[in-house]
N, CA, C and O of each residue as an XYZ file, in Angstrom:
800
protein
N       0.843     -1.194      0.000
C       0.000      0.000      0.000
C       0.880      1.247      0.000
O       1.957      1.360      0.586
N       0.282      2.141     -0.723
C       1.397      3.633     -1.068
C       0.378      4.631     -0.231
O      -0.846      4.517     -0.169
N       1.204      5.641      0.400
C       0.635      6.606      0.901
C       0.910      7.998      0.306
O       1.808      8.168     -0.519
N       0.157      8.935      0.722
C      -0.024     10.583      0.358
C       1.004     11.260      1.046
O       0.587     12.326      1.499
N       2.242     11.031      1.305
C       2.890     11.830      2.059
C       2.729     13.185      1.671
O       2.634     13.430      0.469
N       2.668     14.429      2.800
C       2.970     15.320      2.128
C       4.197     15.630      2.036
O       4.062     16.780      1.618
N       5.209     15.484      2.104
C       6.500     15.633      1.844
C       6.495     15.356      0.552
O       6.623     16.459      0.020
N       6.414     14.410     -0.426
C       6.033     13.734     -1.752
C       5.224     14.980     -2.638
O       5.791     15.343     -3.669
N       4.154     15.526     -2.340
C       3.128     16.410     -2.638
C       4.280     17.824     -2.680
O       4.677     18.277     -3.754
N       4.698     18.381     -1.365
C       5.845     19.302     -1.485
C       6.541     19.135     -2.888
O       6.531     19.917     -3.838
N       7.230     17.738     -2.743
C       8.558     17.702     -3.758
C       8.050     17.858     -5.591
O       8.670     18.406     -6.503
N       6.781     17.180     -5.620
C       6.061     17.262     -6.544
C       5.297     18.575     -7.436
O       4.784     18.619     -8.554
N       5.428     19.232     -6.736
C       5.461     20.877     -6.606
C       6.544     22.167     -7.010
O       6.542     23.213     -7.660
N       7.487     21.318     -6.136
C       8.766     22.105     -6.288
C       9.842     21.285     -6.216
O      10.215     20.978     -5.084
N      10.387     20.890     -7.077
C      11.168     19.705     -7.538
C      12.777     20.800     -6.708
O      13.838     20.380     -7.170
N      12.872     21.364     -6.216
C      13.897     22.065     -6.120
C      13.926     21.776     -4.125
O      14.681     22.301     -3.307
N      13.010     20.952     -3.934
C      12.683     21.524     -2.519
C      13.659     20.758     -1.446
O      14.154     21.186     -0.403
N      13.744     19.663     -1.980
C      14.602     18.389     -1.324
C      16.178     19.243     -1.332
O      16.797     19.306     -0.270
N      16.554     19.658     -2.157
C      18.174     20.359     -2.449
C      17.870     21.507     -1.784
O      18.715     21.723     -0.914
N      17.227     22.129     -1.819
C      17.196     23.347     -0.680
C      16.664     23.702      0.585
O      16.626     24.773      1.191
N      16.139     22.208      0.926
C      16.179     21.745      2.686
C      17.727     21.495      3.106
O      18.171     21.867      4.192
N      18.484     20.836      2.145
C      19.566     20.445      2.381
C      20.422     21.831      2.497
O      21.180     22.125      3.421
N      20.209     22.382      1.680
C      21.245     23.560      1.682
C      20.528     24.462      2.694
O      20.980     25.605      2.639
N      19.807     24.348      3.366
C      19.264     25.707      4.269
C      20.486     25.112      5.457
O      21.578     25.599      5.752
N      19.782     23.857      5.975
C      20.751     23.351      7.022
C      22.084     23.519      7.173
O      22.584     23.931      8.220
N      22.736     23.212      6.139
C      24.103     23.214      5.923
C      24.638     25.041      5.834
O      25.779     25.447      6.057
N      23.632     25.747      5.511
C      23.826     27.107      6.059
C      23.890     27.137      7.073
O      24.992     27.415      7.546
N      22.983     26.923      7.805
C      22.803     27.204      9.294
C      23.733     26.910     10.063
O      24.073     27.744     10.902
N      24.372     25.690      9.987
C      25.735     25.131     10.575
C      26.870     26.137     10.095
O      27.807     26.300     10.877
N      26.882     26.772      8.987
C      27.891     27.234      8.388
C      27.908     28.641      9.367
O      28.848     29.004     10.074
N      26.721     29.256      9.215
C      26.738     30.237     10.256
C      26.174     29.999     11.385
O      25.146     30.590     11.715
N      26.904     28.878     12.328
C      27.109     28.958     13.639
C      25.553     28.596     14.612
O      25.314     28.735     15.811
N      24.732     28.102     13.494
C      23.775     27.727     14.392
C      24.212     26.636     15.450
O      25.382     26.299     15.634
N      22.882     26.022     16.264
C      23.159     25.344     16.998
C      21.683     24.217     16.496
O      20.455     24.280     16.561
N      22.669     23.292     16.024
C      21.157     22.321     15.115
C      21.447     20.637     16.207
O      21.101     19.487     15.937
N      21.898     20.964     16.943
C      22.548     19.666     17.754
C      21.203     19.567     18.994
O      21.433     18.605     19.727
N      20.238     20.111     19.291
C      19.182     19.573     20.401
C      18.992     18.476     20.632
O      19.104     17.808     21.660
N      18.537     18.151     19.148
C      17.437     16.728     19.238
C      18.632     15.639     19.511
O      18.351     14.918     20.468
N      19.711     15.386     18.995
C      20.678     14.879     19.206
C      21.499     14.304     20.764
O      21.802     13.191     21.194
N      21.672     15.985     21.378
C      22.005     15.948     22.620
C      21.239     15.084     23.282
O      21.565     14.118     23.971
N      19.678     15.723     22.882
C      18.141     14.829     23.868
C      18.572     13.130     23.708
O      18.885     12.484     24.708
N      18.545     12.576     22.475
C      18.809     11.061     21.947
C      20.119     10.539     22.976
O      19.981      9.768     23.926
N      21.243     11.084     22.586
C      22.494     10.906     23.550
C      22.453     10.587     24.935
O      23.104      9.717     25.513
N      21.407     11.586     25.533
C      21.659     11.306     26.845
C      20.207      9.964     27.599
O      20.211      9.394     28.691
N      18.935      9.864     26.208
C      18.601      8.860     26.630
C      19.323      7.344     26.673
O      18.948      6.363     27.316
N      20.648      7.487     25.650
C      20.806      6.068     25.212
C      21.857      5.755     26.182
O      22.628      6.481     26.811
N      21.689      4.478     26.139
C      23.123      3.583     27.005
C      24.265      3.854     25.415
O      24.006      3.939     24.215
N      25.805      3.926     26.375
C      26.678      3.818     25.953
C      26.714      3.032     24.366
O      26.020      2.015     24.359
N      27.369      3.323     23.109
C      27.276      2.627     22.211
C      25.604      1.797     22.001
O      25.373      0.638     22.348
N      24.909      2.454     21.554
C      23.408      2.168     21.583
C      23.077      1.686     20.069
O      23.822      1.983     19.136
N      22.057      1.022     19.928
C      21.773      1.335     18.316
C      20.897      1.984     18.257
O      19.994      1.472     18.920
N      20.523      3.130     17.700
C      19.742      3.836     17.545
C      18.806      4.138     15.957
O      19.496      4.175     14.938
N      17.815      4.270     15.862
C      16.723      4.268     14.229
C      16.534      5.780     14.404
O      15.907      6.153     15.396
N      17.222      7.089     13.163
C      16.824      7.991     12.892
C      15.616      8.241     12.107
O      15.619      8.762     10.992
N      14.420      7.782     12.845
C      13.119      7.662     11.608
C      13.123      9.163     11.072
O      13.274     10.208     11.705
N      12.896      8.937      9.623
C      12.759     10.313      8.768
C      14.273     11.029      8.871
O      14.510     12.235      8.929
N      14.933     10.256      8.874
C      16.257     10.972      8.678
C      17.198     11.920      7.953
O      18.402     12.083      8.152
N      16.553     12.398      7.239
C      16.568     13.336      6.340
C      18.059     13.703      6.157
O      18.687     12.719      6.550
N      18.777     14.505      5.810
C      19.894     14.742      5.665
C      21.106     13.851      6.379
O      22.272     13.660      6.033
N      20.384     13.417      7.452
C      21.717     12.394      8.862
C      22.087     13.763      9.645
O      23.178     13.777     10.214
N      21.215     14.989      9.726
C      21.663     15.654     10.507
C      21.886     15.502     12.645
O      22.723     15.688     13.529
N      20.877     15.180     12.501
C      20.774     14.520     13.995
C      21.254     13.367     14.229
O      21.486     13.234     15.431
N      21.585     12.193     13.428
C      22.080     10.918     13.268
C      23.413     10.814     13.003
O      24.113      9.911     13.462
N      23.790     11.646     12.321
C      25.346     11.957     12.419
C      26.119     12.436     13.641
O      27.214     12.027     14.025
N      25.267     13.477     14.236
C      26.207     13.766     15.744
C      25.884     12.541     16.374
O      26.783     12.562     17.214
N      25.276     11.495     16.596
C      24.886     10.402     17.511
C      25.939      9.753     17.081
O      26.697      9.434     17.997
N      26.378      9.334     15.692
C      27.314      8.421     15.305
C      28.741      9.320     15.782
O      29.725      8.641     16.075
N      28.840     10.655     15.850
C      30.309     11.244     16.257
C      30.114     10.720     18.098
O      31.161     10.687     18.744
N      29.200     10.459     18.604
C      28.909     10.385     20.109
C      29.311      8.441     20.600
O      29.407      7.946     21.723
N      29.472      7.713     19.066
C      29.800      5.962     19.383
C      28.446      5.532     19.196
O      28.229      4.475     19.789
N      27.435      6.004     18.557
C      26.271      4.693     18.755
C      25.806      4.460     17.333
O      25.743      5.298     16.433
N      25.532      3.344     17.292
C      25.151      2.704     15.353
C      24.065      3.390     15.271
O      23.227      3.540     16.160
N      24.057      3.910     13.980
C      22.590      4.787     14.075
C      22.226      4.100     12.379
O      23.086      4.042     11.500
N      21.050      3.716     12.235
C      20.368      3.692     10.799
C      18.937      5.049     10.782
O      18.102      5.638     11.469
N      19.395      4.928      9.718
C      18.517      6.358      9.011
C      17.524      5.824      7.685
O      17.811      5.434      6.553
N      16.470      5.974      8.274
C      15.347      5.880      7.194
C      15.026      6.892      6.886
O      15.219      7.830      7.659
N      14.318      7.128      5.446
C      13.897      8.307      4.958
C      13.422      8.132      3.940
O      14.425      7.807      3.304
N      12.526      8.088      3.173
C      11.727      8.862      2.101
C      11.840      9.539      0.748
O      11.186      9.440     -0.291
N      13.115     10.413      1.190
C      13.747     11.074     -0.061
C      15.188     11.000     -0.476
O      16.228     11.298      0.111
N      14.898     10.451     -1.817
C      16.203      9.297     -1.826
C      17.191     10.871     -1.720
O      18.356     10.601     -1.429
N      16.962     12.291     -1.884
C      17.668     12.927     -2.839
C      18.367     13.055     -0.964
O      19.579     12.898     -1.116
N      18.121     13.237      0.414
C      18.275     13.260      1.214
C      19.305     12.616      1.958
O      20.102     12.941      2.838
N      18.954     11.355      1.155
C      19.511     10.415      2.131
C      20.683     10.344      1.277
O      21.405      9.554      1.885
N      21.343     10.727      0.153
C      22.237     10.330     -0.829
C      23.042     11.698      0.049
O      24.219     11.877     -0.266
N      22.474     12.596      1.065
C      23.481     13.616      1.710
C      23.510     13.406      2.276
O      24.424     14.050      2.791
N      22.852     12.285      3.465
C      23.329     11.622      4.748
C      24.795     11.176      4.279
O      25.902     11.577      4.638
N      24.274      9.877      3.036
C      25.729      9.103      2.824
C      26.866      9.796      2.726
O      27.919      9.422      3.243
N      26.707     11.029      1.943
C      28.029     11.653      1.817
C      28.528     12.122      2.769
O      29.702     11.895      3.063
N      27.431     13.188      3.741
C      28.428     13.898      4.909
C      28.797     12.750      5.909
O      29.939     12.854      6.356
N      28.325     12.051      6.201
C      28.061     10.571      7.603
C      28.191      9.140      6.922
O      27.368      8.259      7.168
N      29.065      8.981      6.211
C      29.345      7.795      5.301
C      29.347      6.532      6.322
O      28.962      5.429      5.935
N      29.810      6.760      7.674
C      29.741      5.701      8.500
C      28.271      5.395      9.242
O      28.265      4.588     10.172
N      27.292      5.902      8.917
C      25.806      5.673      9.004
C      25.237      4.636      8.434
O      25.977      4.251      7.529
N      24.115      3.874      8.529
C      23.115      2.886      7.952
C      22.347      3.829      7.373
O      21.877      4.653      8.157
N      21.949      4.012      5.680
C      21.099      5.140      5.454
C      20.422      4.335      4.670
O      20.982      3.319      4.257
N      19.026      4.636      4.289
C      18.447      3.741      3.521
C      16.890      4.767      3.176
O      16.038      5.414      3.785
N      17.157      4.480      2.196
C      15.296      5.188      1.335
C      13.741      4.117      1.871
O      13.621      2.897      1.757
N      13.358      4.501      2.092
C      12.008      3.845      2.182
C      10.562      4.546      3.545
O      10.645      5.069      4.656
N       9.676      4.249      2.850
C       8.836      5.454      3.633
C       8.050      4.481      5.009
O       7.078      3.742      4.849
N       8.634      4.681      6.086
C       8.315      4.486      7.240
C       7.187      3.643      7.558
O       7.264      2.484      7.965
N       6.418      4.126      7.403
C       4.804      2.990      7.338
C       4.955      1.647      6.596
O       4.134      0.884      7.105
N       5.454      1.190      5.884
C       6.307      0.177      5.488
C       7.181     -0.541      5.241
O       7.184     -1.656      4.718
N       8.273      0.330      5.762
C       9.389     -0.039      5.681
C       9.569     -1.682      6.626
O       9.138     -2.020      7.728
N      10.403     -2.418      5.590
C      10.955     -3.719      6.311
C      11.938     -3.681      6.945
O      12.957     -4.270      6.585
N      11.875     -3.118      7.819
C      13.426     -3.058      9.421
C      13.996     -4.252      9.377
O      15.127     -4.426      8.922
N      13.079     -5.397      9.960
C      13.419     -6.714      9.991
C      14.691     -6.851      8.908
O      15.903     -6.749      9.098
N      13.823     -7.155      7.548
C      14.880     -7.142      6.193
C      16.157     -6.430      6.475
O      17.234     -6.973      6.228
N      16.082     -5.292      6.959
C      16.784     -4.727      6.616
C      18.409     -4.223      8.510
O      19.180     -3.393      8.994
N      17.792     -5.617      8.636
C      18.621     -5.244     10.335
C      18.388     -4.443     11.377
O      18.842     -4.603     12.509
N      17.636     -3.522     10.987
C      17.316     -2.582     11.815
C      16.450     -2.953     12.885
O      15.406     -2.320     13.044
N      16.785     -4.014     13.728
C      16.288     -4.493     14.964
C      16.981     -4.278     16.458
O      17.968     -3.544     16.504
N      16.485     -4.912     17.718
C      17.102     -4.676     19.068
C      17.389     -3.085     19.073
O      18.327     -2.673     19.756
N      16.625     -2.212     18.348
C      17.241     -0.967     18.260
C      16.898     -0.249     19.970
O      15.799     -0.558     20.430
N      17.883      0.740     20.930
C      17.876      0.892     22.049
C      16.903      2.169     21.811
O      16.099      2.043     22.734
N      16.586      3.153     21.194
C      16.148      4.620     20.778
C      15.876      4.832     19.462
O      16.824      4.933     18.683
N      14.250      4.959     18.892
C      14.116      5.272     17.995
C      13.284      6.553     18.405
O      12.526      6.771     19.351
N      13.844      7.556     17.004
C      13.501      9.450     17.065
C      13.076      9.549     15.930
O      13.332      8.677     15.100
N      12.298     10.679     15.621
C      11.576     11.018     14.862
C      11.786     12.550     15.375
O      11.257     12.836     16.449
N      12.482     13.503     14.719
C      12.962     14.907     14.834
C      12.302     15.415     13.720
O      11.668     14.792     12.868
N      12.565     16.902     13.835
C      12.008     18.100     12.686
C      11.204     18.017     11.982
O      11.261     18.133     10.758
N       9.805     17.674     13.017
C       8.395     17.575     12.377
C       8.413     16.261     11.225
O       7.925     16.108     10.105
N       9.039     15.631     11.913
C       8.914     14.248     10.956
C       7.262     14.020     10.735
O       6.686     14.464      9.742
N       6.713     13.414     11.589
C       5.301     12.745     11.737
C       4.586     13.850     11.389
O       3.490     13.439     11.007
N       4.635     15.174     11.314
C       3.339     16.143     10.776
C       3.401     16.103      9.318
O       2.357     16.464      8.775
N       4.865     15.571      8.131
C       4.206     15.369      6.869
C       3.816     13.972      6.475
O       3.647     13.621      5.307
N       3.677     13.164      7.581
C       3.072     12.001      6.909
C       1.575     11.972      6.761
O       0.770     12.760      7.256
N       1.331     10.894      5.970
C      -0.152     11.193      5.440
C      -0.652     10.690      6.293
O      -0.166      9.645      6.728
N      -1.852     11.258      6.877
C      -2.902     10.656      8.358
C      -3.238      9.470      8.436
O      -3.389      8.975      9.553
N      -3.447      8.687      7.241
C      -3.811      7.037      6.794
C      -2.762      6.525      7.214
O      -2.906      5.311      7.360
N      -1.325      7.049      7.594
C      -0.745      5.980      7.916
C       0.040      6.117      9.109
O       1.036      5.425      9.319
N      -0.436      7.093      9.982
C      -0.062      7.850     11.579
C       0.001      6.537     12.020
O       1.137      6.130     12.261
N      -0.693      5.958     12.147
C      -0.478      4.570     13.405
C       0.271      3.005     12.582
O       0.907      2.160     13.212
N       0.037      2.959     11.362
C       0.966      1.957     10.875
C       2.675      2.231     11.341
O       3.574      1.590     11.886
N       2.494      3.434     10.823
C       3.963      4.485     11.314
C       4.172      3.886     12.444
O       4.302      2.665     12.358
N       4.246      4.344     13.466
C       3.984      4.195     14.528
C       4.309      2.892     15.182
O       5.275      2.701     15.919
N       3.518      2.124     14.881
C       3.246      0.566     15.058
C       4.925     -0.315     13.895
O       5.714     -1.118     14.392
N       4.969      0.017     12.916
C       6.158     -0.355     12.022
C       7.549      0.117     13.116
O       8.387     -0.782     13.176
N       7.782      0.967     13.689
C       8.910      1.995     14.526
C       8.337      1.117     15.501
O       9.242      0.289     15.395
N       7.672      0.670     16.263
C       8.056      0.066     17.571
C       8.702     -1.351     17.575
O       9.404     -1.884     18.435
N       8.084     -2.001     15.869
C       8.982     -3.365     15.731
C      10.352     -3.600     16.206
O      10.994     -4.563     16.625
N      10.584     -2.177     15.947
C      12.510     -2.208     15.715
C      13.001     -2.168     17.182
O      14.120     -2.597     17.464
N      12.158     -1.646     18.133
C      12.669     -1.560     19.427
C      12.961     -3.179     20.541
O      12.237     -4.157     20.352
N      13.713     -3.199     21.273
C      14.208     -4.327     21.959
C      13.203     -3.837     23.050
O      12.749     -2.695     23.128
N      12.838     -5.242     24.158
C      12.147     -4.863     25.106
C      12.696     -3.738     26.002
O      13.806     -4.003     26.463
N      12.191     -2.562     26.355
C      12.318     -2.087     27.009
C      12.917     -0.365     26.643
O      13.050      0.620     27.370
N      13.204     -0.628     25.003
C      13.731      0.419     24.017
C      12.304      1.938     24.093
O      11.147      2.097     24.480
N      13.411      2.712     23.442
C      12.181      3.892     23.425
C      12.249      4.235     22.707
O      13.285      4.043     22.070
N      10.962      5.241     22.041
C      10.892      6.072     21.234
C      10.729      7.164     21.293
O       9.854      7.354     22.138
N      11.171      8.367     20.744
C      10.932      9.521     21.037
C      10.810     10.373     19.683
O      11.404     10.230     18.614
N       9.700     11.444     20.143
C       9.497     12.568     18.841
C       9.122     13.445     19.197
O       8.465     13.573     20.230
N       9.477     14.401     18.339
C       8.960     15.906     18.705
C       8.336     16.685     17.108
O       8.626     16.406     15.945
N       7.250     17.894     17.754
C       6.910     18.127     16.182
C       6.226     19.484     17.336
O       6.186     19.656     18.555
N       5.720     20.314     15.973
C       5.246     21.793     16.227
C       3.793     21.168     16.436
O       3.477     19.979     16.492
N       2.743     22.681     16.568
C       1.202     22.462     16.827
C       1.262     22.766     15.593
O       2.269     22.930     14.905
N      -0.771     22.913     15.057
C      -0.448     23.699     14.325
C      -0.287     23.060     12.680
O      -0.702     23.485     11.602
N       0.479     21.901     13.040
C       1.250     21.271     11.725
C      -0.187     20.278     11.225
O      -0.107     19.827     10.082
N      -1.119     20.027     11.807
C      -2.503     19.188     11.135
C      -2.415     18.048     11.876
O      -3.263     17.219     11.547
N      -1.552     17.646     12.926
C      -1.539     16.500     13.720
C      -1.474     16.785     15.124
O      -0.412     17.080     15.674
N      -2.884     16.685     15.891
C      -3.499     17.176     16.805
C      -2.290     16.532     18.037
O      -1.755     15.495     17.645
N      -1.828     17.018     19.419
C      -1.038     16.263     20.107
C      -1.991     15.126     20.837
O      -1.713     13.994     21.232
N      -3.013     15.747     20.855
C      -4.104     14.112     21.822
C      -3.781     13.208     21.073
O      -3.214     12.192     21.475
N      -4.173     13.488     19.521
C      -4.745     12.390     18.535
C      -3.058     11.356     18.724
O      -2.919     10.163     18.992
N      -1.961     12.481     18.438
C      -0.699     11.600     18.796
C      -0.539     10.678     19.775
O      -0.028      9.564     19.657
N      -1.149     11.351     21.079
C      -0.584     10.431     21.874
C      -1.501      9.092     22.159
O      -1.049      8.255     22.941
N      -2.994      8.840     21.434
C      -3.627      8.228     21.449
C      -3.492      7.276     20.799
O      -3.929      6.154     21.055
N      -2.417      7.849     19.208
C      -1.842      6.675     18.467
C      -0.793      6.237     18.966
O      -0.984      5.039     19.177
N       0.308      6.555     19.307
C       0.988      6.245     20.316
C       0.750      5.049     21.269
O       1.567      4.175     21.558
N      -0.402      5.165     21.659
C      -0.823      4.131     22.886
C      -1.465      3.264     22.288
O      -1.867      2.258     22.873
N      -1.681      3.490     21.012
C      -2.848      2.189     20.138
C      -1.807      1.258     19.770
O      -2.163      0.080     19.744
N      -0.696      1.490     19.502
C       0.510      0.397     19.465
C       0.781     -0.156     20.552
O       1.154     -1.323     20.425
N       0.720      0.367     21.929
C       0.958     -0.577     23.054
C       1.969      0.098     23.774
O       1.899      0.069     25.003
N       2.963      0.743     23.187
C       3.588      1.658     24.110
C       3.187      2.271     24.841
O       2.123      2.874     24.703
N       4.192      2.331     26.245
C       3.571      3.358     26.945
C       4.479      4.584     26.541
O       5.513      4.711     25.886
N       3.492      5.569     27.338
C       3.875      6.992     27.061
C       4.331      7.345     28.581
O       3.766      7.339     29.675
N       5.607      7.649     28.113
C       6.627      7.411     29.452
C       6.698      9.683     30.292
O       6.656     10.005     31.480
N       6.784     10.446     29.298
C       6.864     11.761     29.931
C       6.833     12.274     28.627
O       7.397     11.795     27.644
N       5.765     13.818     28.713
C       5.657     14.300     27.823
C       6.636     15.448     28.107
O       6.891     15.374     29.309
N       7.426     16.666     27.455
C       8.034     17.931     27.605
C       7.436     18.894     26.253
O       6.602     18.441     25.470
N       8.027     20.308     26.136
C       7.707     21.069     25.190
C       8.601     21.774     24.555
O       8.612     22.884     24.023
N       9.604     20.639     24.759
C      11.523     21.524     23.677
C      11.963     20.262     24.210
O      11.532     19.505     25.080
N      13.028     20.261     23.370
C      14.294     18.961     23.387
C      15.291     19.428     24.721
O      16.114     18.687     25.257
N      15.051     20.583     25.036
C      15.664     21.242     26.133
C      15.153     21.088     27.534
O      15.531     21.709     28.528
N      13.985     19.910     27.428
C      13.166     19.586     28.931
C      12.781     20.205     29.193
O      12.016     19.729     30.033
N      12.602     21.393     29.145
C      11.279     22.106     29.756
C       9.992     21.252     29.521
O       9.877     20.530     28.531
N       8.690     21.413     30.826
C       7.710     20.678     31.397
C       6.780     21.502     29.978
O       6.753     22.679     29.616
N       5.852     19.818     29.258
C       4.940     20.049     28.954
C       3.305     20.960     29.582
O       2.561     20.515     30.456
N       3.154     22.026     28.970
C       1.688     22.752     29.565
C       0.441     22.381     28.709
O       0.638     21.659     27.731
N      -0.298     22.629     28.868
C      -1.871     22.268     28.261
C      -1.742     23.127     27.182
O      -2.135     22.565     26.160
N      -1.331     24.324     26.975
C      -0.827     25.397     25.924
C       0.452     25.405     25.025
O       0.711     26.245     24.162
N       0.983     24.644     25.273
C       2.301     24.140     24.898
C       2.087     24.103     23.174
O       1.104     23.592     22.637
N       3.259     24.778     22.416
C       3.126     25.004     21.018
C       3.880     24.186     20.514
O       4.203     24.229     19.327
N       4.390     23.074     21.557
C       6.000     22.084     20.609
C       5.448     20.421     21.389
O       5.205     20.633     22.577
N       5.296     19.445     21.145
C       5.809     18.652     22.439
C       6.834     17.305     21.609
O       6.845     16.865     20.459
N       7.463     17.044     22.617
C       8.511     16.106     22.776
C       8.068     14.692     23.488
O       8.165     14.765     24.713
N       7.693     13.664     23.096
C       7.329     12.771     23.981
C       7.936     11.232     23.850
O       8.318     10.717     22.799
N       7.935     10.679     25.033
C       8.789      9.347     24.938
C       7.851      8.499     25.543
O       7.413      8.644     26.684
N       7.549      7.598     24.742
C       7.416      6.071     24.928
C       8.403      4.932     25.183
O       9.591      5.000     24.869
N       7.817      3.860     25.786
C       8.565      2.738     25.738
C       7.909      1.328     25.695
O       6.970      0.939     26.390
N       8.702      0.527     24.583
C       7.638     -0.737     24.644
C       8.022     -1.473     25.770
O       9.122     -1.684     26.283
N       7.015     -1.777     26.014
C       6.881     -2.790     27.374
C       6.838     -4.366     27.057
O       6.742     -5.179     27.976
């Protein structure tokens, strides 16, 4: 079964869009941003040398500092044009094309994984038909007791209840919600959230 991503719909639009996500980032680093959060957050959940699943991995930006930090990281993603800049900047990465809601982990090793993430509004361009396959496919990969974690804006068409309801329709629990990769405490008003599960 094929889904509506909107990411797909974006690229389909503006065929230019995939190369100039890439190049915004790689600005940003160039002038001195600080694009390392979600990263730091992943790092300090994982045990030492971890394996970790960058779901929606887009460039290997967050998956690459994890691999400079010692932990195996594989990177799924969607857009092959993306992931062909993971390989280049993070050549020592697992990078691989394929769109999340189906993807074969199993096939493809990506099992016993200790931390699987989903960063920079990953889950707000997937298509709603396949929020909980998503979901449910990403917890395969986890070892008992592994987590998952994601963060995304409001706002973006994917309600945070409805999240955390899919979330729990897979069986995970939902371990602490926050509202930045920086821990600050989730509020009822909260415009960001960050939340971690764990399969049980």
């Amino acid at each position: 079964m094929s889904f509506d991503h909107q990411w797909n719909r974006i690229r389909e639009t503006n065929p230019d869009h995939s190369a100039n996500y890439a190049d915004r980032w790689r600005k940003l680093v160039a002038a001195g941003h600080d694009i390392g959060g979600e990263a730091r957050f992943v790092n300090a959940m994982a045990p030492r040398g971890a394996r970790i699943l960058d779901a929606g991995c887009g460039t290997g930006r967050a998956g690459g500092q994890l691999i400079k930090e010692g932990h195996t990281v594989y990177g799924v993603d969607l857009d092959e044009f993306l992931i062909s800049v993971a390989e280049e900047d993070f050549p020592s990465g697992e990078w691989q094309t394929g769109d999340l809601a189906v993807f074969d982990y199993s096939a493809a090793n990506i099992t016993d994984i200790d931390v699987a993430f989903c960063a920079g509004n990953v889950l707000s361009f997937l298509d709603p038909a396949s929020r909980q396959q998503t979901l449910a496919n990403i917890k395969t990969t986890l070892k008992p007791g592994g987590r998952f974690v994601a963060g995304f804006g409001a706002g973006r068409g994917y309600d945070f209840a409805d999240f955390v309801d899919d979330v729990k329709s897979t069986g995970m629990l939902v371990s602490l919600k926050l509202s930045t990769w920086e821990l600050h405490p989730y509020e009822p008003d909260s415009d960001f959230l960050v939340l971690i599960a764990e399969r049980v």
